[in-house]
VEXMI-555265 format. One record per residue (C-alpha): residue in three letters; residue number from 1; x, y, z. Coordinates in pm, whole numbers, m for minus. Example, Ala and Ser with C-alpha at 12.3 -4.5 7.8 and 13.67 -1.06 7.14 Angstrom:
BEGIN
 res   n     c1     c2     c3
 ala   1   1230   m450    780
 ser   2   1367   m106    714
END
This chain:
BEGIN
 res   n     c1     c2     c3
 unk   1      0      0      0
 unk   2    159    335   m107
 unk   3    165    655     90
 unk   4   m113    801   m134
 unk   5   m352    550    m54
 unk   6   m262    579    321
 unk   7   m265    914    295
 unk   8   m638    892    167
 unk   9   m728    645    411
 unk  10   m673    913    673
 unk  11   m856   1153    480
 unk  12  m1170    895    500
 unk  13  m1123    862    826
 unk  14  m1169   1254    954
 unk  15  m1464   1288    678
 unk  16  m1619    997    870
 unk  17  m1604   1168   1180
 unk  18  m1624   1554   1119
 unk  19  m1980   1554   1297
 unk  20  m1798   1401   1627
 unk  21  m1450   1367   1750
 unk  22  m1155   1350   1560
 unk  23   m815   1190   1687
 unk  24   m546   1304   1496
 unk  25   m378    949   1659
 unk  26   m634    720   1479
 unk  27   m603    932   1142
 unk  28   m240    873   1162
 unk  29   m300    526   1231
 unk  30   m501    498    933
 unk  31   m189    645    728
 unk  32     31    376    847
 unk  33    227    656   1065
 unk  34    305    798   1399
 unk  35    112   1109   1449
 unk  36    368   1333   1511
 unk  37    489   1248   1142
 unk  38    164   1255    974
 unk  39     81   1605   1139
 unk  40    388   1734   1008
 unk  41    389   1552    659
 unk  42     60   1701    629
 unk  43    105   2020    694
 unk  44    424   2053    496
 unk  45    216   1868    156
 unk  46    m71   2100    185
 unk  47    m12   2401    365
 unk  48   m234   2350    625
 unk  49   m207   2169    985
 unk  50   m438   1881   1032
 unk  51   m648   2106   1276
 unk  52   m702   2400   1036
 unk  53   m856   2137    765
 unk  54  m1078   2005   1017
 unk  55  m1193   2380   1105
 unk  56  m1265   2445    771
 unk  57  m1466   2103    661
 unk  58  m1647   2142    971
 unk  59  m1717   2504    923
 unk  60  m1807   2466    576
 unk  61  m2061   2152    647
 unk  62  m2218   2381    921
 unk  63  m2283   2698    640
 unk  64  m2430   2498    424
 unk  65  m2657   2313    694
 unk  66  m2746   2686    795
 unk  67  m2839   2789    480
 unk  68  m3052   2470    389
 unk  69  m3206   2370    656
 unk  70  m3402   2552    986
 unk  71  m3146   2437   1213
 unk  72  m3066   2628   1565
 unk  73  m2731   2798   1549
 unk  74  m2647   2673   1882
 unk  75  m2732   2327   1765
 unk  76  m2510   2348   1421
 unk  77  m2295   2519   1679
 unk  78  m2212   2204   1875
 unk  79  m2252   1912   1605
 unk  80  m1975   2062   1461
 unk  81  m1782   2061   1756
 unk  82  m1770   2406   1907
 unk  83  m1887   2433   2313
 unk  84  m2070   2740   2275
 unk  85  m2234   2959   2003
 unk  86  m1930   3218   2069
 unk  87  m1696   3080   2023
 unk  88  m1876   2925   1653
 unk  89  m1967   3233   1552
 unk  90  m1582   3403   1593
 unk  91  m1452   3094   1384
 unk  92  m1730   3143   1145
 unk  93  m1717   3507   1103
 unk  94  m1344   3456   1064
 unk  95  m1375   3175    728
 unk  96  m1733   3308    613
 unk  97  m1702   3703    697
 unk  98  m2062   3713    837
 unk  99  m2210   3581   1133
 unk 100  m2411   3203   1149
 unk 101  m2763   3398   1136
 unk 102  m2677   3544    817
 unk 103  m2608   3218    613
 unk 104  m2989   3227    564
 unk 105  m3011   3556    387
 unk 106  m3098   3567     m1
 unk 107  m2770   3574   m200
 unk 108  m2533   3583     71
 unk 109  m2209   3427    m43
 unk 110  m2014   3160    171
 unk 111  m1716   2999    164
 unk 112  m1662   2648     29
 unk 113  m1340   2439     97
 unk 114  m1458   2070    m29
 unk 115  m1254   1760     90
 unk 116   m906   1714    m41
 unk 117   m758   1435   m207
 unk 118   m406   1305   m244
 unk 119   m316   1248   m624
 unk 120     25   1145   m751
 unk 121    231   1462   m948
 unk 122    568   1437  m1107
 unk 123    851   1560   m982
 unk 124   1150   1452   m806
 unk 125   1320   1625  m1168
 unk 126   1656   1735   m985
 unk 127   1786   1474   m734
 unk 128   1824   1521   m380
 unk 129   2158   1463   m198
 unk 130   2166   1395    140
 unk 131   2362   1185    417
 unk 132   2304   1008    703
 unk 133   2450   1115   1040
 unk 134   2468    971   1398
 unk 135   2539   1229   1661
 unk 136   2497   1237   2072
 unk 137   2293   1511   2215
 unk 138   2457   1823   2238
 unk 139   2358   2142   2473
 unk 140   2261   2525   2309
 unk 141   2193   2858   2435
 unk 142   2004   3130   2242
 unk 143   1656   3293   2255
 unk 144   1318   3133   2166
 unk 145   1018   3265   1917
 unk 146    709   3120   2007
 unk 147    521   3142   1688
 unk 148    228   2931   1502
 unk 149    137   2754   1173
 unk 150   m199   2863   1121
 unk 151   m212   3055    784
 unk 152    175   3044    721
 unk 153    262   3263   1044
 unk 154    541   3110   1096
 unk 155    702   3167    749
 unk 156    677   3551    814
 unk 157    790   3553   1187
 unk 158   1090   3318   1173
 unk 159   1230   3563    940
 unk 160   1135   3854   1109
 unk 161   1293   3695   1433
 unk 162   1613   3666   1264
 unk 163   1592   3999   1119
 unk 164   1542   4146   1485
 unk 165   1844   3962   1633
 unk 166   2106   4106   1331
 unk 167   1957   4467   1409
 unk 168   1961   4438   1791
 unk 169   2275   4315   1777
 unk 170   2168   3993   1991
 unk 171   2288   3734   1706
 unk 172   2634   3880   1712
 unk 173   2696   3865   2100
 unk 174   2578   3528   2061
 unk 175   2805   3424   1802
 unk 176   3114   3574   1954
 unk 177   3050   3432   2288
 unk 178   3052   3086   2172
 unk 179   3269   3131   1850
 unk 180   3021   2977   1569
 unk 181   2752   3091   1379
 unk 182   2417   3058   1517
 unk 183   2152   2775   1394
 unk 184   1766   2763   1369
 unk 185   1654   2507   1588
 unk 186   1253   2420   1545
 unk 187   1092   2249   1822
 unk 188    847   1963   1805
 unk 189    517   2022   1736
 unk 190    238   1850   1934
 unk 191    m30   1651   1712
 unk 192   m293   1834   1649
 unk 193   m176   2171   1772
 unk 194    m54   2434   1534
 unk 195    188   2602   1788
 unk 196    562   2535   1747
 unk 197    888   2721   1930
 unk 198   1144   2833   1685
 unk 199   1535   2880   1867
 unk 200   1827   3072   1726
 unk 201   2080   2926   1907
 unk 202   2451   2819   1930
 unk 203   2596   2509   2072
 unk 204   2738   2625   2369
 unk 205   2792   2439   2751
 unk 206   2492   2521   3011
 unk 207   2741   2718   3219
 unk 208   2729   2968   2935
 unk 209   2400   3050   2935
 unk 210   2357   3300   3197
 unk 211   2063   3563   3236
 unk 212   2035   3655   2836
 unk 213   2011   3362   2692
 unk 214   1771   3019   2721
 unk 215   1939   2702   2768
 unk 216   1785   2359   2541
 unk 217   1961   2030   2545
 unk 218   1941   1854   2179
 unk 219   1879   1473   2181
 unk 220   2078   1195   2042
 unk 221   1909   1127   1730
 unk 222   1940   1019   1391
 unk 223   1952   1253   1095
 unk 224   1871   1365    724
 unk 225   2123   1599    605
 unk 226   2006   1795    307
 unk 227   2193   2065    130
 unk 228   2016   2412     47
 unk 229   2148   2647   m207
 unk 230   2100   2952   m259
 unk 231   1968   3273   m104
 unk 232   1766   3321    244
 unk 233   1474   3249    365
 unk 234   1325   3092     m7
 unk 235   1612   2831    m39
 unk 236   1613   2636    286
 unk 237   1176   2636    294
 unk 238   1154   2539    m40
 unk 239   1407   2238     86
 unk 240   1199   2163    365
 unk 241    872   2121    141
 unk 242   1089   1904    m83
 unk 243   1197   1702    213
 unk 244    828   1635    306
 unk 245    663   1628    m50
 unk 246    926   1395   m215
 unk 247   1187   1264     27
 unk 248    962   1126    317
 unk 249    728    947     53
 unk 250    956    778   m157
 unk 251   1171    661    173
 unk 252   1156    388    428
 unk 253   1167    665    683
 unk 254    972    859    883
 unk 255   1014   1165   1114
 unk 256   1109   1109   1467
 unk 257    939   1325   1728
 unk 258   1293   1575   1777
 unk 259   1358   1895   1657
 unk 260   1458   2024   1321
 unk 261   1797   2233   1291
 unk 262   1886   2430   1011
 unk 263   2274   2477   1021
 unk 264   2406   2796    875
 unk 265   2773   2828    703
 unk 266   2998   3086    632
 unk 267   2909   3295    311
 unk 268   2668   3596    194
 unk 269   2354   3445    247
 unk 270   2202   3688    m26
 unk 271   2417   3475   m295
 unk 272   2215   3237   m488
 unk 273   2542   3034   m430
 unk 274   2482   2991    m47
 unk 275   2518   2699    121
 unk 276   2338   2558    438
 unk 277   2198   2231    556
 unk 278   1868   2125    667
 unk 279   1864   1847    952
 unk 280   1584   1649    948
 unk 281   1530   1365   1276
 unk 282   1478   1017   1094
 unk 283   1340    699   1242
 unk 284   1282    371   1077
 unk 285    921    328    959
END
């Protein structure tokens, strides 16, 4: 069975079960996957976390049920999950742009995001390199973004965050305290949840820490090294979708509950010749 039709299994599973509770561990289950790796697969294939898909099925199910049918808000309200007709109406304001009541008026225009699919595309055109690597946990000091997924936030803040650090100056104290450039460590997600921690950080001894910076030990692990190349921010996330769209699939791999680093190098990071590597936590399938 290949990862498309596991994939879609999954999908069957959460249209099944859209009117009740959803476990993001039995939808992984149905993938063939732990849950930490099919959260993050599918959020890197589509774009969107597994939560934010479910909030939009659910909230366009519950439009159209207003708009056909004499149903109580507060009853649409909580067969589609939500615990009071509040907090419904801010989520459905924030897809539809009106409020539940309104979904009955004459012409009023909804929004309609129907049920994905998983379909095979070509590509996998330019090979990727990468190499396996073994190493013990290690300890890092730096500061901490706490950031989110949910429509791309994360691909604007990260940025932003490192932008901050070169102005303030922060990123360079850092540096020259522990003699190396500084990395991009991203924290593990928890299924289901579309909050993540991003670090900056450099691999430094606790004692170095002090009142400035935050201290995070990196696990032993197993890793994916993949080579980016060329300029900031574009080349490294357009790795990381490649990693997830094409690696992950057509590999006997999955991705182990750890964090992701992305390890900087020496060079103008402008260049569309600049190097860096993506580290990617592996375990065996």
């Amino acid at each position: 069975m290949d990862w498309l039709q596991r994939m879609n299994q999954a999908l069957d599973y959460i249209e099944r079960h859209l009117e009740d509770d959803v476990s993001i561990e039995e939808a992984a289950r149905a993938a063939w996957s732990s849950a930490f790796h099919f959260h993050r697969l599918f959020h890197m294939v589509t774009g969107l976390t597994v939560t934010e898909y479910i909030r939009r099925r659910r909230l366009t199910l519950a439009a159209q049920e207003l708009a056909s049918t004499q149903a109580r808000v507060v009853d649409v309200a909580l067969k589609y999950g939500y615990d009071s007709p509040e907090s419904f109406a801010k989520a459905f304001r924030r897809l539809h742009g009106i409020a539940p009541s309104e979904a009955r008026n004459p012409g009023v225009r909804l929004k309609a995001f129907p049920r994905m699919e998983f379909q095979l595309t070509l590509k996998g055109v330019h090979a990727m390199d990468y190499r396996i690597v073994e190493r013990e946990a290690f300890h890092v000091i730096g500061k901490v973004l706490d950031t989110t997924c949910r429509d791309g936030a994360n691909l604007r803040e990260i940025p932003a965050f490192w932008s901050a650090g070169f102005a303030d100056g922060w990123i360079a104290r850092l540096e020259s305290l522990a003699g190396r450039m500084a990395m991009g460590i991203c924290m593990p997600m928890v299924p289901g949840q579309e909050d993540l921690s991003y670090m900056i950080a450099v691999e430094a001894g606790p004692e170095m820490a002090g009142d400035e910076w935050t201290g995070y030990t990196v696990p032993a692990q197993t890793w994916a090294v993949f080579t980016a190349v060329g300029p900031l921010p574009g080349s490294i996330q357009d790795v990381f979708r490649r990693i997830f769209q094409e690696w992950f699939p057509s590999t006997s791999y999955e991705h182990a509950h750890a964090p992701e680093l992305e390890v900087y190098l020496d060079g103008d990071s402008s260049s569309p010749d600049y190097r860096c590597e993506v580290w990617i936590p592996i375990e065996k399938k």
